[in-house]
TORDO-829959 format. One record per residue: residue in one letter; x, y, z of N, C-alpha, C in turn. Coordinates in steps of 0.2 Angstrom, whole numbers, padded with zeros to 4 digits, always signed. Last residue first. Layout:
<rs>
AXYZXYZXYZ ...
</rs>
This chain:
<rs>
X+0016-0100-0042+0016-0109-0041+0011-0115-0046 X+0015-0090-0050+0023-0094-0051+0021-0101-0047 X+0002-0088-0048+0004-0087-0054+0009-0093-0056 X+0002-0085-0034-0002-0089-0038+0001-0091-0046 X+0012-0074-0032+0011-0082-0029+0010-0086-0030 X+0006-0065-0041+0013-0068-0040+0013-0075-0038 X-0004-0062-0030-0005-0067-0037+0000-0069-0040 X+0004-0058-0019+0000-0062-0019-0002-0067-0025 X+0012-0046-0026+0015-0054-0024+0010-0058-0024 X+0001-0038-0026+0004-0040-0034+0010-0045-0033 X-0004-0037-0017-0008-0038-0020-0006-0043-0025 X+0006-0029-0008+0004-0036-0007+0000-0039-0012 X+0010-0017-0012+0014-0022-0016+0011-0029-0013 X+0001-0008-0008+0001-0010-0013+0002-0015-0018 X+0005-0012+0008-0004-0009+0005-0003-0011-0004 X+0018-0007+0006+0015-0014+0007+0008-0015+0005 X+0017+0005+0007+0021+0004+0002+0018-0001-0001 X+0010+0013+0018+0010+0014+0012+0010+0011+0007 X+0017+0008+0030+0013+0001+0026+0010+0007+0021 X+0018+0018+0037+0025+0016+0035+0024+0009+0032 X+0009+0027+0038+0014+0030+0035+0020+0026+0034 X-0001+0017+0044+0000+0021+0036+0004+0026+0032 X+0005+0021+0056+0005+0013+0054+0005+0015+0046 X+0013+0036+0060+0008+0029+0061+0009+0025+0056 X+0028+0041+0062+0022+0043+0062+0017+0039+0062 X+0041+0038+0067+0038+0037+0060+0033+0039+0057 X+0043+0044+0079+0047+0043+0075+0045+0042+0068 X+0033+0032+0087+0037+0040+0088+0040+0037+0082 X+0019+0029+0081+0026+0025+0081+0030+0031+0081 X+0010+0037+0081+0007+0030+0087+0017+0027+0086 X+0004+0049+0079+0011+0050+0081+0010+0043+0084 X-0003+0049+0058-0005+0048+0067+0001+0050+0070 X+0001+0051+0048-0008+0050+0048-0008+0049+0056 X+0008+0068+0047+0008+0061+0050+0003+0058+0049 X+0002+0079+0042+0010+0078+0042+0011+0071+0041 X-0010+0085+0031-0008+0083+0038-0001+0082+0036 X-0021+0090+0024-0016+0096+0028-0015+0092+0034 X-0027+0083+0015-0028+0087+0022-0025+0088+0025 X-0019+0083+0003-0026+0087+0005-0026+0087+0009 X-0007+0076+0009-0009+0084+0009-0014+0086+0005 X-0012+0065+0011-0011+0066+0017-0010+0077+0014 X-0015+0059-0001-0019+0060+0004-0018+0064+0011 X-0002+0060-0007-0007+0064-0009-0013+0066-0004 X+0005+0053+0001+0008+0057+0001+0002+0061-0001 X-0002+0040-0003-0002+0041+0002-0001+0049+0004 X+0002+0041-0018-0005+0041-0016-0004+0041-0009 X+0017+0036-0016+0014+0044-0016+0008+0045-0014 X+0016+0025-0010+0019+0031-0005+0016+0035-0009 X+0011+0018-0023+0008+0016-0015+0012+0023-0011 X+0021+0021-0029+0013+0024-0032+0008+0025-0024 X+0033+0013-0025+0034+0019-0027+0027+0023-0027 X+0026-0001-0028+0027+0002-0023+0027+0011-0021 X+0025+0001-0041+0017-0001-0036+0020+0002-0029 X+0034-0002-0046+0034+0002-0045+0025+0004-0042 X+0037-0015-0038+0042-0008-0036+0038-0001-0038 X+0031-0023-0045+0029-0022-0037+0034-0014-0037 X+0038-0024-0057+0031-0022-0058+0031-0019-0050 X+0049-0028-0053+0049-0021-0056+0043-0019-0056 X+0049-0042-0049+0050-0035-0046+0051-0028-0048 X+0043-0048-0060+0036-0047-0055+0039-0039-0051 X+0056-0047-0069+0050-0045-0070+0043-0042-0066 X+0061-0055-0061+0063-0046-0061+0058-0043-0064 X+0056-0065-0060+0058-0063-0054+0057-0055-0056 X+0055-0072-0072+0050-0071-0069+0052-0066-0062 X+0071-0074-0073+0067-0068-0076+0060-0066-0075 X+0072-0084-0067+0074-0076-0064+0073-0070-0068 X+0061-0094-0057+0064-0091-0065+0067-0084-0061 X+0064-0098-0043+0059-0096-0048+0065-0095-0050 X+0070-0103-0030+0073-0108-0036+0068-0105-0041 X+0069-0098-0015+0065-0097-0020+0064-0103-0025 X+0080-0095-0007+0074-0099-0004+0069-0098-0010 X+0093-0092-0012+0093-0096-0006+0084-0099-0005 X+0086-0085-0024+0090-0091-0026+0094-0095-0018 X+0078-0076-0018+0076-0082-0022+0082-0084-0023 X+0088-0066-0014+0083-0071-0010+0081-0076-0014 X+0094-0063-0025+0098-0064-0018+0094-0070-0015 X+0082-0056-0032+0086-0064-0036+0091-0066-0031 X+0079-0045-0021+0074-0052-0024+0077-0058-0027 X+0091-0038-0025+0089-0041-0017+0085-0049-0017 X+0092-0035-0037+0096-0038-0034+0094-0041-0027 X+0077-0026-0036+0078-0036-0043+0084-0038-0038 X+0080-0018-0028+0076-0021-0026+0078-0030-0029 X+0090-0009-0033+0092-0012-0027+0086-0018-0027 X+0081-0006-0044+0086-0010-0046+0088-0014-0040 X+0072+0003-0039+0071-0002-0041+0075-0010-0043 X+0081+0012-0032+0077+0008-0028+0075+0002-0033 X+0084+0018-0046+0090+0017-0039+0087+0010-0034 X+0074+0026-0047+0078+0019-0053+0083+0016-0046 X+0070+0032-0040+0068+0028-0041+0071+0022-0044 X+0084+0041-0040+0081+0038-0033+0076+0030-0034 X+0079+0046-0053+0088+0044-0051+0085+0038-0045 X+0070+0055-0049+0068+0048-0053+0073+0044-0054 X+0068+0061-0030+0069+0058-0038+0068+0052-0042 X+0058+0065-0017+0059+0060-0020+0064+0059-0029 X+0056+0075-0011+0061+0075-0010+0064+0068-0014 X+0042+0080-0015+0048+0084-0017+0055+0083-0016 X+0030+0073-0018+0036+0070-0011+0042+0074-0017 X+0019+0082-0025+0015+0074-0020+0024+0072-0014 X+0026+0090-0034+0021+0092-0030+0020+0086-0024 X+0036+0082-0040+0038+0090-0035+0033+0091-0030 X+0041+0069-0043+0034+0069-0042+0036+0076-0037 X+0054+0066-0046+0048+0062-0047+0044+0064-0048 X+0067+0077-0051+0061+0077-0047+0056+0071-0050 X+0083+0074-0054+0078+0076-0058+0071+0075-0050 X+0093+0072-0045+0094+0078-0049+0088+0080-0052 X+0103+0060-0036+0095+0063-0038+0098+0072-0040 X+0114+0053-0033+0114+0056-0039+0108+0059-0041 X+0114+0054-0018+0120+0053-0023+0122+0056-0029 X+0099+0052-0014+0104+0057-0011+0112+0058-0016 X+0097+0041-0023+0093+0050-0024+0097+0054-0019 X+0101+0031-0017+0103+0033-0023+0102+0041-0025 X+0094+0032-0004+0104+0035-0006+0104+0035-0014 X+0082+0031-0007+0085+0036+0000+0091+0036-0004 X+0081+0019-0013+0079+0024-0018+0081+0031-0015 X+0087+0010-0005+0089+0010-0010+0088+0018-0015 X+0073+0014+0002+0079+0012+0006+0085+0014+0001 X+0062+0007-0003+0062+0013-0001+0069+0016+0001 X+0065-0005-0009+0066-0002-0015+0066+0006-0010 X+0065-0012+0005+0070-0012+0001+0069-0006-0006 X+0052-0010+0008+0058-0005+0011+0062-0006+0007 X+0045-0017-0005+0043-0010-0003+0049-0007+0003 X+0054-0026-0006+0051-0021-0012+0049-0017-0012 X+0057-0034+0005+0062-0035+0000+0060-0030-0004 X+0040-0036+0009+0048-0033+0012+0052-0030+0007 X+0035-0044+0001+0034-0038-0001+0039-0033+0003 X+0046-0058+0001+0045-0054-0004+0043-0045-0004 X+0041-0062+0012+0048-0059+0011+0050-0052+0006 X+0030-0067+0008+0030-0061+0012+0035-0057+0011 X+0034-0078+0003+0032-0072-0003+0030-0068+0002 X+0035-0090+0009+0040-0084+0007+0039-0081+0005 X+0021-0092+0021+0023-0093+0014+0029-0089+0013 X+0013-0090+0032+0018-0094+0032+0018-0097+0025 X+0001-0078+0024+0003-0080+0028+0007-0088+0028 X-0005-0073+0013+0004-0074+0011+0004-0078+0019 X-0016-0069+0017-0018-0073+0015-0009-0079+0012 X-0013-0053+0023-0015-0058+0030-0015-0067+0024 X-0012-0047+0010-0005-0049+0016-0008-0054+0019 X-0023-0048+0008-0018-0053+0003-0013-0054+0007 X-0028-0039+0017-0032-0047+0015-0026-0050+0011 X-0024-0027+0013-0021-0031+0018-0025-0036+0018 X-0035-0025+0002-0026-0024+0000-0024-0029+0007 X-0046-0023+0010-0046-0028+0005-0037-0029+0004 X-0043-0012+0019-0045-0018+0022-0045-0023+0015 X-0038-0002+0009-0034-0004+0017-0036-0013+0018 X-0044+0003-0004-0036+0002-0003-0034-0002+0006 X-0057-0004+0001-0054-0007-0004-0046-0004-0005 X-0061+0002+0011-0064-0002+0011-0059-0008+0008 X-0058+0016+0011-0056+0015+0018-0056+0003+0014 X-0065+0019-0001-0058+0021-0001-0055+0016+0003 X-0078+0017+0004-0076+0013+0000-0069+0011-0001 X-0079+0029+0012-0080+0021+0015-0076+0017+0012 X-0077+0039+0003-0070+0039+0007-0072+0031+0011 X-0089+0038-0002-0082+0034-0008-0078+0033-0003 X-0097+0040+0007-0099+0035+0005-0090+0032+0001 X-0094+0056+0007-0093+0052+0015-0093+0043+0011 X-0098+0058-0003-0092+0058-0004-0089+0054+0002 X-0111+0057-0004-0108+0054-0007-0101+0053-0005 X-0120+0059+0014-0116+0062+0010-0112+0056+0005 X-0132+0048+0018-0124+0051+0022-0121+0053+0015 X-0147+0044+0019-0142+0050+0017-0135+0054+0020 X-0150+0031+0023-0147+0036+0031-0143+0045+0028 X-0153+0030+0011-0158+0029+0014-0154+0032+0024 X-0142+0030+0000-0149+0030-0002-0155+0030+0005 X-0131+0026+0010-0133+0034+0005-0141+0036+0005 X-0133+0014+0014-0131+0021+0018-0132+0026+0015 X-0133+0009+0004-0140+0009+0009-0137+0015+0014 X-0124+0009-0003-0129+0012-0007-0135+0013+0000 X-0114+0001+0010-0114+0007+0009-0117+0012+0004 X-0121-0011+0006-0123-0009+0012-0120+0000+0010 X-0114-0015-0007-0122-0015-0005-0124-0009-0001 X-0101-0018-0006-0103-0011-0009-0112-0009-0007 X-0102-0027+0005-0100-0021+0008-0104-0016+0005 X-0108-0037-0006-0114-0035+0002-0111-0029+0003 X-0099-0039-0014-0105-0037-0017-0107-0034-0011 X-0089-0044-0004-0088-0038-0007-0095-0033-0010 X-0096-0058+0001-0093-0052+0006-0092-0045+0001 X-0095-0063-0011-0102-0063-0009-0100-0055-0004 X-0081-0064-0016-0086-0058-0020-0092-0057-0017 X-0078-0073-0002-0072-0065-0004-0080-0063-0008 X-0083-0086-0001-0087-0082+0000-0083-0073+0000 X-0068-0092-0001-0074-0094-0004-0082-0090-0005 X-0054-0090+0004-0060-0086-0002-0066-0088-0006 X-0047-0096+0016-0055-0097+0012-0055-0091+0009 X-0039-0101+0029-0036-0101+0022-0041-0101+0017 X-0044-0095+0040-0048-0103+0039-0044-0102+0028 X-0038-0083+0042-0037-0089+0048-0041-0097+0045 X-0042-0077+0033-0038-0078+0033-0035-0086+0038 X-0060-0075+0037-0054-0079+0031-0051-0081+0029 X-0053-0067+0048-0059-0074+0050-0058-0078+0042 X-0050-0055+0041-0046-0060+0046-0049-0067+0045 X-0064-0052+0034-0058-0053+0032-0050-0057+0035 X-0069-0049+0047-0070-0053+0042-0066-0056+0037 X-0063-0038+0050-0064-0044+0053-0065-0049+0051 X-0064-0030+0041-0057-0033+0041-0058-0037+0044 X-0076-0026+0041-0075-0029+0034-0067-0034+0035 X-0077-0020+0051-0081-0025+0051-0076-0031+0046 X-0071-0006+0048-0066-0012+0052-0070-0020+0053 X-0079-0004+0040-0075-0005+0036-0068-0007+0041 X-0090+0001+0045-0089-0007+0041-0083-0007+0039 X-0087+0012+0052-0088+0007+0056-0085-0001+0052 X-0091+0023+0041-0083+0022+0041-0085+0015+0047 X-0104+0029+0042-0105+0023+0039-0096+0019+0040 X-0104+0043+0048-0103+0040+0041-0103+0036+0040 X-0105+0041+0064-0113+0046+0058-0110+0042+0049 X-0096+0031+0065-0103+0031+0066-0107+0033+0060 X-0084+0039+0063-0085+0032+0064-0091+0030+0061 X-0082+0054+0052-0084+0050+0057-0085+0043+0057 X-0069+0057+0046-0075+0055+0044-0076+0051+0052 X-0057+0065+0041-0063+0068+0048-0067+0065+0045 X-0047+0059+0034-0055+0064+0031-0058+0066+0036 X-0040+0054+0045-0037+0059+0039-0041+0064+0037 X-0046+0045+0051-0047+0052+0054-0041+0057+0049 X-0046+0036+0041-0053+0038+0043-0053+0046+0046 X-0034+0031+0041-0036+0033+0037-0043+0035+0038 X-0034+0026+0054-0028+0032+0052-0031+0037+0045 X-0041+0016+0056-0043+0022+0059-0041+0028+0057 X-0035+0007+0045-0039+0009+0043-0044+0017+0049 X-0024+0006+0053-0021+0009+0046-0030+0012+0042 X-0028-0001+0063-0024+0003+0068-0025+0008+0059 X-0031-0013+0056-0036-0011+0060-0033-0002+0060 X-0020-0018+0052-0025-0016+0048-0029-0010+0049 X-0013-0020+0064-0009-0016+0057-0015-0015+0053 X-0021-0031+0066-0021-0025+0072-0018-0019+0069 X-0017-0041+0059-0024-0038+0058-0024-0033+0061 X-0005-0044+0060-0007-0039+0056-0012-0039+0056 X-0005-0051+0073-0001-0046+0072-0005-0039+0066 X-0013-0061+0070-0014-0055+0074-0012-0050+0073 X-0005-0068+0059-0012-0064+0057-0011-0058+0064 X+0004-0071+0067+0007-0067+0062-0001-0063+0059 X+0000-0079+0073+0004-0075+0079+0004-0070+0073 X-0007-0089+0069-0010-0087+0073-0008-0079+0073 X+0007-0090+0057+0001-0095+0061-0006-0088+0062 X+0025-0087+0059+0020-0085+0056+0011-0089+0060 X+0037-0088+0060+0033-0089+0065+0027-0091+0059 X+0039-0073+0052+0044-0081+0052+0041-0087+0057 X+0032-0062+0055+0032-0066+0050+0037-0074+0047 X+0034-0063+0069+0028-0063+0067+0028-0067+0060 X+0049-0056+0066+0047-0064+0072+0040-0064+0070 X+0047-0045+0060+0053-0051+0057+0050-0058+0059 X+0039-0037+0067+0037-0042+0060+0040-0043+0057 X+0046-0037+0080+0038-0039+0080+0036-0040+0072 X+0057-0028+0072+0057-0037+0075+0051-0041+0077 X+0052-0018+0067+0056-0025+0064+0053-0030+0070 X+0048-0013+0078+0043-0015+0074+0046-0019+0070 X+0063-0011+0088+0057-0016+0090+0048-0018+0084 X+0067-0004+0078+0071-0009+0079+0065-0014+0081 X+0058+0007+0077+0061+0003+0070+0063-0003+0072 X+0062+0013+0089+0053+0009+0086+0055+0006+0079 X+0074+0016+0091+0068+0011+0093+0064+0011+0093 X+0073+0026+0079+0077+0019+0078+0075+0015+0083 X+0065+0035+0084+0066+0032+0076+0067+0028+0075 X+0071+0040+0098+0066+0037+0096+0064+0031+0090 X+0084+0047+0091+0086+0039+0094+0077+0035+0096 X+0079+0056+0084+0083+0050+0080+0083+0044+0084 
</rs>
């Protein structure tokens, strides 16, 4: 327990002060989150670095940073069309197994694409936002489901999860969200609860499909890197999802 909480304390704070800051300091930060959540995801499948072709898919976040740092999507579908390329070429001609080829793509487009939006939110308040939706709805969904959970979300993928829980989360979430927006925001508040319901339950989806991956293969943790929590993809699940769907957000509402 008392691990749990420092490492909670001190990873808050490295992405409290990262993301408040923000610049240089806030990409690193999370590019090294990227990097750290796409090896986690690698060695969940035993995919090898190398023999499988999983290599490009840290490539791809480099690149992807070097993007972020020059505020450009100018060349995002040239970069995309090349990845899915190269990984045909991998198949078709260093014959790496199909499946070795999707789990690339899996590596390619939930970790290092999804955390592209995050790194793109940089020095903007809509980080806030993915915060505020994916713990916050995580957090709110913990007590409400301890309170009044009765029904099961999801028995097989997080048997501890309810739909009580859910709702529980979602709701804490819109209050948290229209809290914030209304100190640093001034959006519709109806647009608000809206995007927050949507992300919420992006959010909610984002853990389970984590959940799912990890018990196909018979794991607990995707790593031990954060005593107490497990690794980076066990506790950006969430975020992995709901960046996407702030980021257009962001686009959208400005």
């Amino acid at each position: 327990m008392k691990k749990r909480l420092a490492t909670g304390i001190l990873g808050g704070a490295i992405l409290g002060l990262s993301t408040y800051f923000g610049g240089i300091f806030y990409l690193i930060v999370y590019f090294f989150i990227g990097m750290f959540c796409i090896l986690e995801l690698g060695k969940a499948f035993k995919q090898d670095l190398f023999a499988s072709g999983y290599f490009i898919n840290l490539i791809l976040n480099i690149i992807f940073f070097i993007f972020a740092f020059h505020k450009s999507t100018t060349y995002l579908a040239l970069v995309l069309v090349l990845y899915v390329i190269l990984n045909l070429i991998f198949y078709a001609f260093l014959k790496i197994k199909l499946e070795k080829i999707i789990i690339n793509l899996l590596g390619g487009f939930y970790i290092s694409f999804f955390m592209f939006h995050l790194y793109l939110l940089n020095d903007t308040i809509f980080v806030w936002y993915i915060y505020i939706i994916a713990f916050g709805n995580d957090t709110f969904a913990y007590f409400t489901g301890k309170l009044f959970g009765k029904h099961k979300l999801s028995p097989i993928l997080s048997p501890k999860k309810t739909i009580e829980g859910a709702v529980g989360g979602i709701a804490g979430s819109i209050v948290i969200s229209i809290i914030y927006n209304g100190f640093f925001g001034k959006y519709n508040i109806g647009l608000i609860i809206i995007f927050t319901i949507i992300a919420s339950i992006f959010s909610i989806s984002g853990d389970l499909i984590a959940s799912k991956i990890k018990r196909d293969n018979n794991i607990k943790d995707y790593s031990n890197f954060l005593p107490g929590h497990g690794g980076f993809l066990d506790r950006f699940d969430s975020v992995l999802l709901v960046s996407p769907i702030i980021y257009y957000f962001s686009i959208f509402i400005s």
